[in-house]
C-alpha positions as CSV (number, residue, x, y, z in Angstrom):
1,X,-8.4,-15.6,10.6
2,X,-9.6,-15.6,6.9
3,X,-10.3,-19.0,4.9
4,X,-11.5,-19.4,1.8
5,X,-14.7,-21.6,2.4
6,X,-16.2,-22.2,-1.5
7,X,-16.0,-25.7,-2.8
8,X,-13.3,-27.1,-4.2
9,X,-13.1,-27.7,-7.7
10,X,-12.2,-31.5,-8.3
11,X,-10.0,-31.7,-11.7
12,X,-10.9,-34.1,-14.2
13,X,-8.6,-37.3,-15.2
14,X,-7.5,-35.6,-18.3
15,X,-6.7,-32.1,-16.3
16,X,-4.8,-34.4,-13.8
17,X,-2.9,-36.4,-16.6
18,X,-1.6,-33.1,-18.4
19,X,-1.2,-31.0,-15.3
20,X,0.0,-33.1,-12.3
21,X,-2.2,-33.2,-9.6
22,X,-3.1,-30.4,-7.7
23,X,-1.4,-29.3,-4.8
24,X,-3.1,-28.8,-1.6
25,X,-2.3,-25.0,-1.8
26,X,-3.6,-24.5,-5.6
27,X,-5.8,-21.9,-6.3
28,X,-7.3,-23.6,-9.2
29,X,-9.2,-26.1,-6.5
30,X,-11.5,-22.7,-5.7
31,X,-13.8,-20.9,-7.9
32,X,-12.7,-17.5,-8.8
33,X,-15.3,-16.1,-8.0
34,X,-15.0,-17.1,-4.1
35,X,-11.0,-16.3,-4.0
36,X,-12.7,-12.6,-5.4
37,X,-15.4,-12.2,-2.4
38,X,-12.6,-13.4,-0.3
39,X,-9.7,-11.2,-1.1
40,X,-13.1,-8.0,-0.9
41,X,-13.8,-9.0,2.4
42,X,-9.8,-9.3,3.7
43,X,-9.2,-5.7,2.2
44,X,-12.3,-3.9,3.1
45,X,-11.9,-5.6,6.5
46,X,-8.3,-3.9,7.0
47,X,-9.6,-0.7,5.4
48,X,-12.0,-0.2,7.9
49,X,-9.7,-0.7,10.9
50,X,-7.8,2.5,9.5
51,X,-8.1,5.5,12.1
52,X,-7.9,9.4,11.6
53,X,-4.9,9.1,13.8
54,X,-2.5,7.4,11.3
55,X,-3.1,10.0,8.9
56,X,-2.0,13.1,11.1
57,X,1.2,14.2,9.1
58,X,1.2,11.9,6.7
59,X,2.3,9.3,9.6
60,X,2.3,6.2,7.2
61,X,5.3,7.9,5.3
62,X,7.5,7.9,8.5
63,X,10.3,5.8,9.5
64,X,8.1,4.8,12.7
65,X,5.0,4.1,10.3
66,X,4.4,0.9,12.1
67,X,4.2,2.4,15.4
68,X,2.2,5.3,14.3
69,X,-0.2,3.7,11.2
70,X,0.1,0.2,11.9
71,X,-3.4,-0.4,10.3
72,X,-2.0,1.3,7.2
73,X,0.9,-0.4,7.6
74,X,-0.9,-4.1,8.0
75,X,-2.8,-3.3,5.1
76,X,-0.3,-2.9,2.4
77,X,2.0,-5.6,3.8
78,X,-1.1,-7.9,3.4
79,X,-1.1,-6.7,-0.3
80,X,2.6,-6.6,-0.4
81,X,3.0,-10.5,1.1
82,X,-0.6,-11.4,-1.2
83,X,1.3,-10.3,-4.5
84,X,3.9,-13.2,-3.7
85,X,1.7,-15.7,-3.0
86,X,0.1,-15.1,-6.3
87,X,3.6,-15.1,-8.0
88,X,4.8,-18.6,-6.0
89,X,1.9,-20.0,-7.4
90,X,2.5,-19.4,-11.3
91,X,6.6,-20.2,-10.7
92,X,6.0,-23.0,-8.5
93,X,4.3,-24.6,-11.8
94,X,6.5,-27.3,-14.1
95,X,5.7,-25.6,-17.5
96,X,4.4,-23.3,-19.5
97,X,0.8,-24.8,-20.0
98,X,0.7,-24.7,-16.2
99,X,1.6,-21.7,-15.6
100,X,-0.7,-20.0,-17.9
101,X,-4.1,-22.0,-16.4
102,X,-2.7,-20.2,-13.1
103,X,-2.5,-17.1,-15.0
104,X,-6.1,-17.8,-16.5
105,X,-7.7,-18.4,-13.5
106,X,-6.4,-15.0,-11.5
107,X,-7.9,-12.9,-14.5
108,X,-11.1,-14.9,-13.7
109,X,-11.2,-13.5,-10.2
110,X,-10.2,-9.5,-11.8
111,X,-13.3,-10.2,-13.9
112,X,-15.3,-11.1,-10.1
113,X,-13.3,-8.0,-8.7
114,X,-14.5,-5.9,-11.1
115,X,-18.1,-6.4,-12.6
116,X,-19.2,-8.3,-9.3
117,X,-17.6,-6.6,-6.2
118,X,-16.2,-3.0,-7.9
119,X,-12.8,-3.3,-5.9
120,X,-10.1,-2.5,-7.6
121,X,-7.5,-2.9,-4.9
122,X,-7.4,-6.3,-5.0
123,X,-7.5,-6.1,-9.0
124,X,-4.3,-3.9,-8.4
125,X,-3.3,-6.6,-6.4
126,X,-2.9,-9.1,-9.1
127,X,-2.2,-7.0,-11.7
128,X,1.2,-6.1,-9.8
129,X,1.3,-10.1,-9.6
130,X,1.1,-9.7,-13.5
131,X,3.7,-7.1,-13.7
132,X,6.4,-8.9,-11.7
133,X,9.4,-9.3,-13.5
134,X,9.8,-13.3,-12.4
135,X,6.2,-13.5,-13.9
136,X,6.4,-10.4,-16.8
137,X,9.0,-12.4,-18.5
138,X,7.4,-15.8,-18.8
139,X,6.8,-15.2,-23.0
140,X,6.1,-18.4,-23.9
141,X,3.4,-18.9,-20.8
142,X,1.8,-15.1,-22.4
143,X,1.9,-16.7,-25.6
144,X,-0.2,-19.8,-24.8
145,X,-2.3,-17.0,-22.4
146,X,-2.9,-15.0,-25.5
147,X,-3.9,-17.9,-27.9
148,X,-5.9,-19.3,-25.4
149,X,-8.0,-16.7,-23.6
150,X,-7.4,-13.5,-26.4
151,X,-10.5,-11.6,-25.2
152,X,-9.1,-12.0,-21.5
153,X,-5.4,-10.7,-23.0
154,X,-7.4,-7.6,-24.4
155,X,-8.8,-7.0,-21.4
156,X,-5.7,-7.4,-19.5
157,X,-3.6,-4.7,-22.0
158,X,-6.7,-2.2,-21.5
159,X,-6.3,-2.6,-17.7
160,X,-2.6,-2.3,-17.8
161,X,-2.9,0.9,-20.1
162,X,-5.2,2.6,-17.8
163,X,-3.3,1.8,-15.0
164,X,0.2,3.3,-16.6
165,X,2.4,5.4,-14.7
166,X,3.2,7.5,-17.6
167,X,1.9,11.1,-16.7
168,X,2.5,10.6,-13.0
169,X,-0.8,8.3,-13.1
170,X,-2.8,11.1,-15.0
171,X,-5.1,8.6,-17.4
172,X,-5.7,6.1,-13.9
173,X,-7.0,9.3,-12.1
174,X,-8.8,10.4,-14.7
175,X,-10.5,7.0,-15.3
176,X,-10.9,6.1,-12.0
177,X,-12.6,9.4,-10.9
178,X,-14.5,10.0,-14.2
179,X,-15.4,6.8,-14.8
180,X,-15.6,4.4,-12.4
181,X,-16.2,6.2,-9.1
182,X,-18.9,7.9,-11.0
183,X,-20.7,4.9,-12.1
184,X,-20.5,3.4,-9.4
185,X,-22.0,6.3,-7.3
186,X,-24.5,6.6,-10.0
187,X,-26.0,2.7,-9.4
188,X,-25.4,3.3,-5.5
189,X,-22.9,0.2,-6.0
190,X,-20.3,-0.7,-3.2
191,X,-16.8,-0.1,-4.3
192,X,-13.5,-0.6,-2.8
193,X,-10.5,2.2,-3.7
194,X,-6.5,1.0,-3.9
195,X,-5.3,2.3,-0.7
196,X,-2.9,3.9,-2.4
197,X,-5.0,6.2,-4.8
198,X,-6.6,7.1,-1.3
199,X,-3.1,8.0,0.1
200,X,-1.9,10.0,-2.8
201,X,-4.9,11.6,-3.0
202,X,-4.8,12.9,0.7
203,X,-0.8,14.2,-0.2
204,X,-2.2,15.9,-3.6
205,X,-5.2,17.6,-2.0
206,X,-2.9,18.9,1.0
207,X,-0.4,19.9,-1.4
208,X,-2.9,22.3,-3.5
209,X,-4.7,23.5,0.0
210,X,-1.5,25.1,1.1
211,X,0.0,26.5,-2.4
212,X,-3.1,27.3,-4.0
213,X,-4.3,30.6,-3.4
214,X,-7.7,30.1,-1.9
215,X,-11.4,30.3,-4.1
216,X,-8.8,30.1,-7.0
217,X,-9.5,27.4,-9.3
218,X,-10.7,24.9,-7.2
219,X,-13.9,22.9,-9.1
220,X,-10.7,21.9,-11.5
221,X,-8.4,21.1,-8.6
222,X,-10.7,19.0,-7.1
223,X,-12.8,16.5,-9.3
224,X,-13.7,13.9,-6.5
225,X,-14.2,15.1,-3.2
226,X,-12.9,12.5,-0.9
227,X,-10.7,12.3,2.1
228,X,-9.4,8.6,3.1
229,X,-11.2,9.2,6.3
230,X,-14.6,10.1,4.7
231,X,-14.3,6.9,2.0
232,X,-14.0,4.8,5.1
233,X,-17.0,6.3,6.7
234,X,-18.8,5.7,3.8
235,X,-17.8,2.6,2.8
236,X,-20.6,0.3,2.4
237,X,-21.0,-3.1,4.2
238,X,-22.9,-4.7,1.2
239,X,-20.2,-7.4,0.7
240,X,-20.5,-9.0,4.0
């Protein structure tokens, strides 16, 4: 079982009189930067349980996935049912002014994600919080989001632009491999992948093996070489 054990943040009179009083589930009682080490620790915990088993024929794409890759499985239901929470608690909010704090506070813990702990599958995991359409069509909470925190909104667009899905995710390959792997290899930094880069990845590498002739282009087919199985192996235990 995971709890977040930080202290909690007690609001201020003036917080309480314009915002209600927190609720005993708010995330705004924890500092950001404890709900970031937290949601590390969860993911690279459920990373880790992964086996080479579950990846035999692509078994986490099966109708029996649960059965056959239940750590894969358990994984990205834990992002799947962790993207809701995160939306429940911007709705669950009586206006617009509350809802953006919410909103404030989970970019806070993407900025934790990603100078402090380098995991960007929990940064995916908010960002798809972000880009749920109960939460994507909120304009007036963006709009008090962008007046109030404008270097955090041009941080947010960047992050959404790199992460686009035009080009069948070509720019987020290319920055991720190019730019952030690499640094982070460079300053022997811990990092921690979105499972689902990992997955494609696995499907796109298998894919060239067996209809790429072989010694035929391969430095430009291959820019990071890196099985699931071999990140997991690797995968540093510096954020325990």
């Amino acid at each position: 079982m995971y709890s977040i054990k930080s202290k909690q943040i007690r609001p201020s009179r003036s917080a309480l009189k314009t915002d209600n009083k927190f609720g005993i589930h708010d995330i705004r009682m924890y500092q950001a930067i404890d709900i970031a080490d937290e949601l590390t620790l969860m993911n690279q915990s459920l990373l880790l349980l992964i086996t080479p088993v579950e990846l035999f024929n692509f078994a986490f794409l099966s109708n029996e996935k649960k059965v056959l890759a239940p750590n894969i499985t358990t994984m990205l239901e834990f992002y799947d049912r962790t993207v809701a929470l995160f939306a429940t608690q911007i709705l669950r909010q009586r206006t617009d002014k509350m809802r953006a704090s919410i909103i404030i506070h989970l970019f806070s813990v993407v900025q934790h994600l990603y100078i402090k702990n380098h995991d960007i599958h929990s940064i995916r995991i908010i960002l798809a919080t972000f880009d749920h359409p109960s939460i994507f069509r909120l304009r007036d909470t963006w709009r008090i989001f962008r007046i109030q925190k404008p270097k955090f909104y041009t941080a947010l667009k960047y992050l959404w632009n790199v992460l686009s899905q035009e080009n069948n995710w070509e720019d987020y390959h290319l920055w991720l491999e190019q730019k952030f792997i690499t640094d982070c290899l460079n300053k022997k930094q811990p990092m921690l992948l979105f499972i689902g880069y990992l997955l494609s990845k696995m499907i796109i590498d298998h894919y060239h093996y067996y209809t790429i002739s072989s010694h035929s282009k391969t430095s430009t087919l291959s820019r990071v070489h890196m099985t699931l199985i071999d990140y997991i192996k690797s995968s540093p235990k510096n954020y325990q």
